[in-house]
C-alpha positions, 0 to 999 in steps of 0.5 A, spaced: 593 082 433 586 083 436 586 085 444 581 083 449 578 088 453 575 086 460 567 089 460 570 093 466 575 097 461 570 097 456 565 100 460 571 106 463 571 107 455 564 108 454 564 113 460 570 117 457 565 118 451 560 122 456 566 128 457 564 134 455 568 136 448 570 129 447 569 125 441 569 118 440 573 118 434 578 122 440 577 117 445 578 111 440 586 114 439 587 114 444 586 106 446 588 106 439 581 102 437 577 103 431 570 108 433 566 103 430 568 098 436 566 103 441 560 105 437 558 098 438 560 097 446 555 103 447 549 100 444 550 094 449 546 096 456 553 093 459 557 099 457 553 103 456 555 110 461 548 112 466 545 104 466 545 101 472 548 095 472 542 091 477 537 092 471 543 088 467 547 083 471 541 081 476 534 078 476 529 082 479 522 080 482 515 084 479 510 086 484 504 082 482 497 083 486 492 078 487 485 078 487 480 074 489 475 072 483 469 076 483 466 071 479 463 072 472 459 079 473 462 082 467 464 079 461 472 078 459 475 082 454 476 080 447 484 076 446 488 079 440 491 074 438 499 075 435 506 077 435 508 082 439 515 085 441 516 092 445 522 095 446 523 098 452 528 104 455 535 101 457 534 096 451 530 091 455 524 087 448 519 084 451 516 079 446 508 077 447 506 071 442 498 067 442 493 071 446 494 077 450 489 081 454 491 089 451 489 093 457 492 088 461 498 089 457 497 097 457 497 095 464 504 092 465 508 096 460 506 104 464 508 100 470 515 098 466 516 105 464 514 107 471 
């Protein structure tokens, strides 16, 4: 029989894995649960122990600063134009199709990171 557990039990599960001199194989006994699942909660940013759930379960703004045009003094830099998937730290992707500008984004991805 398959048992359901709620997203709080899975994370208390997950942080058990954190303890010092633990093993998931250990804390998987004892919940009578196959390490594989536990294994598998722990790579989802959800459960995952040290995560902060606000990056997770809530949307947030980005600070984005307008310019005024300067007009066309200098000459716009070459567009790549292609596929792009960067992983980023809590296990957020972020995904860049058509055009992109890649000092723009070298921009964007230090102020992610930072």
């Amino acid at each position: 029989m398959k048992r359901f557990w709620s997203d709080d039990e899975k994370r208390s599960i997950c942080l058990q894995t954190t303890a010092s001199e633990v093993s998931v194989a250990q804390v998987a006994r004892r919940y009578a649960l196959n390490a594989n699942m536990i294994f598998k909660w722990l790579r989802d940013v959800r459960y995952a122990p040290g995560v902060a759930q606000t990056s997770v379960d809530m949307a947030c703004f980005l600070p984005v600063e307008i310019v005024e045009d300067a007009g066309e003094a200098e000459p716009r830099p070459v567009l790549a134009k292609s596929l792009l998937e960067v992983d980023l730290a809590g296990g957020h992707r972020l995904r860049i199709s058509g055009s992109y500008d890649p000092e723009a984004l070298a921009r964007l991805l230090r102020g992610l990171s930072g």
